[in-house]
C-alpha positions as CSV (number, residue, x, y, z in Angstrom):
1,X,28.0,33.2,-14.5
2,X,28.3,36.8,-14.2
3,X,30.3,38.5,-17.1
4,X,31.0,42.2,-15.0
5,X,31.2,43.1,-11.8
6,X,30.3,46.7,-11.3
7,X,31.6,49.2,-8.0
8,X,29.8,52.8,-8.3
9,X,32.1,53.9,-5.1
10,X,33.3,57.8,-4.8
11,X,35.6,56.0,-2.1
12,X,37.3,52.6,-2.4
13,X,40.4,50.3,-0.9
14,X,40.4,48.1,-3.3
15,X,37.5,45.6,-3.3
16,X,38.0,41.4,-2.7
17,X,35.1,41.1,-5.4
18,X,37.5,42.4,-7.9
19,X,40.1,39.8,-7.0
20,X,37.5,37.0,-6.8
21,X,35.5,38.4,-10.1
22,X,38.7,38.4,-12.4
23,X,40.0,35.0,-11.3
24,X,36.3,34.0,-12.6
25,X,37.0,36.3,-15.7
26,X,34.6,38.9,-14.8
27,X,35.5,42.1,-16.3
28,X,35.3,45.1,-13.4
29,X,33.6,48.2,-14.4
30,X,34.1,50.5,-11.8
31,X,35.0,54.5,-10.6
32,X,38.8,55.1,-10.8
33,X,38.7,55.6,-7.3
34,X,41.3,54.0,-4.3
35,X,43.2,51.3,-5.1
36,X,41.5,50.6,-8.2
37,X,43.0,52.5,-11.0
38,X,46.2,50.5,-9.0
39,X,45.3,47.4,-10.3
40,X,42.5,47.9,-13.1
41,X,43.7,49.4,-16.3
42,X,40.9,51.0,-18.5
43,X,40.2,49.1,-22.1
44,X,43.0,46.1,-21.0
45,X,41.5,44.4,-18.1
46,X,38.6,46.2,-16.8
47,X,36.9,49.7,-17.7
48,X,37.2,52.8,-15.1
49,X,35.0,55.5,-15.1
50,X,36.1,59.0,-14.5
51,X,33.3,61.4,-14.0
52,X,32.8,62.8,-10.9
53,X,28.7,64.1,-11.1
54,X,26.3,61.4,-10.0
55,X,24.1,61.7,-13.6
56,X,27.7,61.5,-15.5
57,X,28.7,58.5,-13.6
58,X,25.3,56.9,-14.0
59,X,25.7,57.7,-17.7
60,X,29.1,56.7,-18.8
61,X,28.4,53.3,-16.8
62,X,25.2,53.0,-18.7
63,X,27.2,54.0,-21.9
64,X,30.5,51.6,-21.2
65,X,28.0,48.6,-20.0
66,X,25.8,49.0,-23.1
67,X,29.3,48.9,-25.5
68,X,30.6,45.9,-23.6
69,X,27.4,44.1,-24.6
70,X,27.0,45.0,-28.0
71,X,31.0,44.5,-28.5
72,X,31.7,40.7,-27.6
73,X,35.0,40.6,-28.6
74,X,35.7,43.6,-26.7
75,X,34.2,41.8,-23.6
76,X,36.0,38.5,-24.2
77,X,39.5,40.3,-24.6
78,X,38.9,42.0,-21.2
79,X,37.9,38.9,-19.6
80,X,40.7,37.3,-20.5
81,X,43.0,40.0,-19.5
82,X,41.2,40.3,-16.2
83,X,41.6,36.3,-15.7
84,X,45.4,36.8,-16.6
85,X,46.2,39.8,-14.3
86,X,44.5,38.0,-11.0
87,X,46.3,34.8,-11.7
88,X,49.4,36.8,-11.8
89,X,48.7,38.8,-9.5
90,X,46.1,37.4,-7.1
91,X,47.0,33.9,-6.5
92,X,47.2,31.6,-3.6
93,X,50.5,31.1,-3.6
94,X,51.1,34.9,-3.8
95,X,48.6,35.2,-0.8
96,X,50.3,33.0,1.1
97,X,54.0,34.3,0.7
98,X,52.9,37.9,1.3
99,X,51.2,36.3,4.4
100,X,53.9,34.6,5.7
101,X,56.7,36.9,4.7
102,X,54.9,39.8,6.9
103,X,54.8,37.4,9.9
104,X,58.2,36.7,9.3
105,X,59.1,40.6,9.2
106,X,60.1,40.7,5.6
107,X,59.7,42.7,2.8
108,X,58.2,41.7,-0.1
């Protein structure tokens, strides 16, 4: 039901909610911390936050959140992005190759 998923982290892998969010077509809103700017490209399928200052960051999230609701196309493009990018990306047969080609020793 949710419509963003937000991560405030100064540190970050990069988070299973993400994955989980975007195959729900959750937009992530998050710090471009980690893994994240790996996987989350600002304004296409997500929106990453670059300041560094705890007021800043609480700001431009503020700022970025309040666009995203007043812009629902905007929104609805990124969650269909998002959606695109896991199922591309994130999938369960993906999963399970990975899986079973690093049992088997193989490179993906």
């Amino acid at each position: 039901e949710f419509h963003i998923i937000i991560i405030a982290s100064t540190r970050e892998g990069f988070p299973m909610v993400f994955m989980e969010g975007m195959m729900h077509g959750a937009v992530p809103v998050s710090t471009a911390v980690g893994g994240i700017p790996d996987h989350i490209q600002s304004n296409f399928n997500g929106v990453l936050i670059n300041a560094g200052i705890e007021n800043d960051l609480l700001l431009e999230f503020s700022e970025k959140i309040k666009y995203l609701n007043l812009n629902r196309n905007e929104l609805t493009k990124l969650s269909e992005n998002a959606y695109q990018y896991a199922v591309a990306t994130f999938s369960k047969a993906r999963f399970y190759k990975a899986y079973s080609d690093l049992i088997a020793g193989k490179k993906s």
